[in-house]
C-alpha positions as CSV (number, residue, x, y, z in Angstrom):
1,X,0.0,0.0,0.0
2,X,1.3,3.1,-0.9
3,X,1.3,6.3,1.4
4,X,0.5,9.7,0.5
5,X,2.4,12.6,1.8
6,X,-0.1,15.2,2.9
7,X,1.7,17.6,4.7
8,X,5.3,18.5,2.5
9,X,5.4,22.1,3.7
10,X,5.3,20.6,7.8
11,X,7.5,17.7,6.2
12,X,10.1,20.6,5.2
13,X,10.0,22.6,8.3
14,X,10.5,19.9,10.9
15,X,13.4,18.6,9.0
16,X,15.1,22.1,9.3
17,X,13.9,22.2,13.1
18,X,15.3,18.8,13.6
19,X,18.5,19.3,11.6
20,X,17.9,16.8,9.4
21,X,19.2,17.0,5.7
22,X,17.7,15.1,2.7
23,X,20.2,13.0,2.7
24,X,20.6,12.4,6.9
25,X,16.9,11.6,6.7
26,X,16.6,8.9,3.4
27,X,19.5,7.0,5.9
28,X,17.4,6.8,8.6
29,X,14.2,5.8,6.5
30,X,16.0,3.2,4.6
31,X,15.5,4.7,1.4
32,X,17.1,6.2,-1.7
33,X,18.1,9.9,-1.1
34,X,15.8,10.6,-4.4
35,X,13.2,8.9,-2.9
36,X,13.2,12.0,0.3
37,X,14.5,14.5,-2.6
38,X,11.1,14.0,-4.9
39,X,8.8,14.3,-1.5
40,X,10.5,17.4,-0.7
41,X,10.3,18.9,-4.4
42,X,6.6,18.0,-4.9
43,X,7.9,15.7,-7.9
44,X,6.0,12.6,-5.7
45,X,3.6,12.8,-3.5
46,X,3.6,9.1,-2.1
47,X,6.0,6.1,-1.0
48,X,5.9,2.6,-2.3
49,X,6.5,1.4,1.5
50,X,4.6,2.3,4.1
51,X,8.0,1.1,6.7
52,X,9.7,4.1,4.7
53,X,6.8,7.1,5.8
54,X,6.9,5.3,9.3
55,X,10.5,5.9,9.5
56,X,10.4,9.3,8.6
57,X,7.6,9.8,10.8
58,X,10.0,8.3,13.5
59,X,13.2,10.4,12.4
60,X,10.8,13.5,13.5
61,X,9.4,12.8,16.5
62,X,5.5,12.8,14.9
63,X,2.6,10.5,14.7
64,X,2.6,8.4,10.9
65,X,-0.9,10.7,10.4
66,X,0.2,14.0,10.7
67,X,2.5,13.9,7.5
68,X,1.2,10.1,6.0
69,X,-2.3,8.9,5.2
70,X,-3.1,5.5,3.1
71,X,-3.2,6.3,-0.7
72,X,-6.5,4.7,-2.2
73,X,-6.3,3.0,-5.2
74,X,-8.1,3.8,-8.6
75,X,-9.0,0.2,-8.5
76,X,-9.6,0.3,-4.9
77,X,-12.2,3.0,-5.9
78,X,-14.4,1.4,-8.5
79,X,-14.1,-1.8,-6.7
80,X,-18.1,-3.4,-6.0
81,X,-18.4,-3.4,-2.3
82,X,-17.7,0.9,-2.7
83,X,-20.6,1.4,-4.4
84,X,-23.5,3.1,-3.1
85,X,-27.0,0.9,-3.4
86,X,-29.4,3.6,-4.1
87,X,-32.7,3.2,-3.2
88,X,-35.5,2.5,-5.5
């Protein structure tokens, strides 16, 4: 399942509050320094992994939520058992 960043401008500021560099933090997340560099730019807005947004999450001292939210699926959207039974 992939996780959606939701909060890149908060994402960028506790990293500066923290000290952490691009770089500092993709080590600690276990992760490609791109992968951290793209979240940052706004180039991606999600990881593959959900291990890697908890790590991040850890690395700053905040909840998985504040920054992290599942990413649902275009599949998961159309998929029966999401569709509304209207009443006749």
């Amino acid at each position: 399942m992939r996780m959606q960043l939701v909060a890149r401008d908060a994402l960028i500021d506790r990293m500066d509050r923290k000290g952490f560099s691009n770089r500092r933090l993709a080590k600690y997340a276990e992760c490609a320094p791109g992968t951290v560099d793209n979240l940052i730019s706004g180039r991606t807005q999600a990881v593959n992994k959900p291990r890697t947004a908890e790590l991040i999450c850890e690395a700053l001292d905040v909840p998985l939520d504040i920054f992290f939210v599942p990413e649902i699926s275009r599949k998961a959207m159309h998929h029966p058992s999401r569709r509304r039974i209207s009443a006749a």
